[in-house]
Phi, psi and omega in degrees: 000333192251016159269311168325295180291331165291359179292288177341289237292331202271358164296326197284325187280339178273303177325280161007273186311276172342314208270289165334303192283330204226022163220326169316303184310327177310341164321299201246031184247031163252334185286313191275359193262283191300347189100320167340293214238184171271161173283324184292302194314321192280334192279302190309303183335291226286299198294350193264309174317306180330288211319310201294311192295308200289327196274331145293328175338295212287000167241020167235339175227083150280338173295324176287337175266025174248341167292353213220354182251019183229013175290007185175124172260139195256161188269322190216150178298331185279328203264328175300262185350317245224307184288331197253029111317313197275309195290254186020301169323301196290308159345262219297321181300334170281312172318280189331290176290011162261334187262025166265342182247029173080008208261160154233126175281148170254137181278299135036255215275330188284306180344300221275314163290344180245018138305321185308295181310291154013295178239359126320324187249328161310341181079142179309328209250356182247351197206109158235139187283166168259081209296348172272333160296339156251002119359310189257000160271347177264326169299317189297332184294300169304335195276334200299310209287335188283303154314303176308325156283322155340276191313297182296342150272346142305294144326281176323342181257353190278300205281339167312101130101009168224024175244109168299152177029079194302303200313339143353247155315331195290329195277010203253322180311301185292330171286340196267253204352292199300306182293355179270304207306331187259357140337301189276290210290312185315309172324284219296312191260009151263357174273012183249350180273330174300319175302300206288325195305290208272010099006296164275030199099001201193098165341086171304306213228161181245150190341293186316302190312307180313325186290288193315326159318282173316284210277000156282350206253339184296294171330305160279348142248359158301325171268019162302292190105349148067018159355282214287315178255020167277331157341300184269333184275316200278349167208317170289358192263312167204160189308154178211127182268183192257003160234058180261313168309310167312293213282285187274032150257343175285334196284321147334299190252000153307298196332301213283304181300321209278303185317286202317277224309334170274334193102023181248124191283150177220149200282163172261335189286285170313320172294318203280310174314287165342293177256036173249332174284306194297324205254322176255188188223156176080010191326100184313117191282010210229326135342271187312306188315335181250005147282342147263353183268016183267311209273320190296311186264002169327301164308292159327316195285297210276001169292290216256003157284309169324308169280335188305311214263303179297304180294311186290335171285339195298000000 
């Protein structure tokens, strides 16, 4: 058992990380799109938010990680160690293989299929869901895309042609994103480091201490840079003026802030794609189409990697 669970804690660490490299960017890849900032510059900007952002989360957000820590009650301590093994794998392994093709995933949305698998293959007498932690966990996911485009088409029309030295604002914009982004996400994946804690009986570590985990670990992978897909959001899906730009990292993090404030986890992926569609111009369909067909097969793969993987350790 207690090998099992150190498997857990350092998968919950690798996501961490995986999530820093290949969600983070989405941050600043409109400020590097748009010109505002340099990519090295933009990069250091994205890890220092996290960091700030995931490490305050547990006293300013605390609700999003008690929705992500009640989405499924495990029965027994081995069979929880085994599903959040099993989901954790299919996370990184599906990150990983979206950021080779440049794509950016929500971690989120992988989260959610591979508890769903997960405890699918454990069976109802060993795993029950919770349906009201997911009800505000399938609304902050749903909400992301439609709100994020709004706002960021809404902005853009607000702000045309009345913001001086948009690039600016814009870098001020891209750090306020990053710092929401480690906000959210920091939330999600410290209720998944509390859980594996309390897995052998007992609180090892306090909230605080966990949170600072998180957010160092978030950090260094943010400082990888995640190249391809601040690429692919920030200059190939559509054109960006910087205050095109402006307008949907603000529109990106209303989102991202109003979802902290209820307690609804919301994607970083979505919003931020979402209100770069809202916000630019010329979008490219060819672009959208293999960011949605990504989002799209997220559930399946990591759903059914998850139970594969949750039977075979069993």
């Amino acid at each position: 058992m207690t090998m099992t669970v150190h498997l857990a804690r350092l998968l919950v660490l690798a996501v961490i990380f995986v999530n820093g490299w290949t969600d983070a960017p989405n941050a600043i890849a409109t400020a590097v799109g748009s010109g505002a900032l340099s990519f090295r510059r933009a990069v250091v900007l994205a890890a220092v938010c996290n960091f700030s952002g995931a490490a305050l989360a547990c006293l300013c957000f605390p609700a999003v990680a008690d929705t992500i820590g009640e989405l499924v009650l495990f029965a027994d301590p081995q069979g929880a160690a085994a599903a959040l093994n099993a989901a954790l794998l299919s996370i990184v392994l599906w990150a990983v293989s979206a950021w080779r093709f440049g794509l950016p995933t929500s971690e989120s949305h992988a989260l959610l299929a591979g508890l769903s698998g997960a405890a699918a293959a454990l069976g109802a007498g060993a795993a029950q869901l919770n349906a009201g932690a997911w009800l505000r966990a399938l609304a902050g996911l749903a909400l992301s895309l439609p709100a994020g485009m709004l706002a960021g088409r809404l902005l853009r029309r607000v702000l045309a042609g009345r913001v001086l030295r948009p690039a600016s604002w814009q870098r001020g914009a891209a750090a306020l994103t990053a710092l929401l982004h480690g906000a959210q996400d920091g939330q999600k994946f410290l209720a998944l480091l509390l859980l594996t804690d309390g897995l052998d009986g007992e609180q090892s570590s306090s909230r605080l201490a966990l949170a600072l985990l998180t957010a160092a670990v978030m950090a260094l992978g943010t400082a990888l840079g995640g190249k391809p897909i601040v690429e692919k959001v920030g200059t190939e899906l559509a054109s960006l003026s910087p205050t095109d730009g402006l307008a949907a990292d603000l529109g990106a993090g209303a989102v991202l802030l109003v979802c902290s404030a209820l307690g609804l986890p919301a994607s970083t992926t979505h919003a931020k794609v979402s209100a770069v569609c809202g916000a630019g111009r010329g979008a490219d369909r060819r672009v959208m189409g293999q960011m949605a067909g990504a989002w799209v097969l997220t559930f399946p793969a990591c759903g059914v990697m998850a139970f594969l993987l949750t039977r075979a350790m069993l």
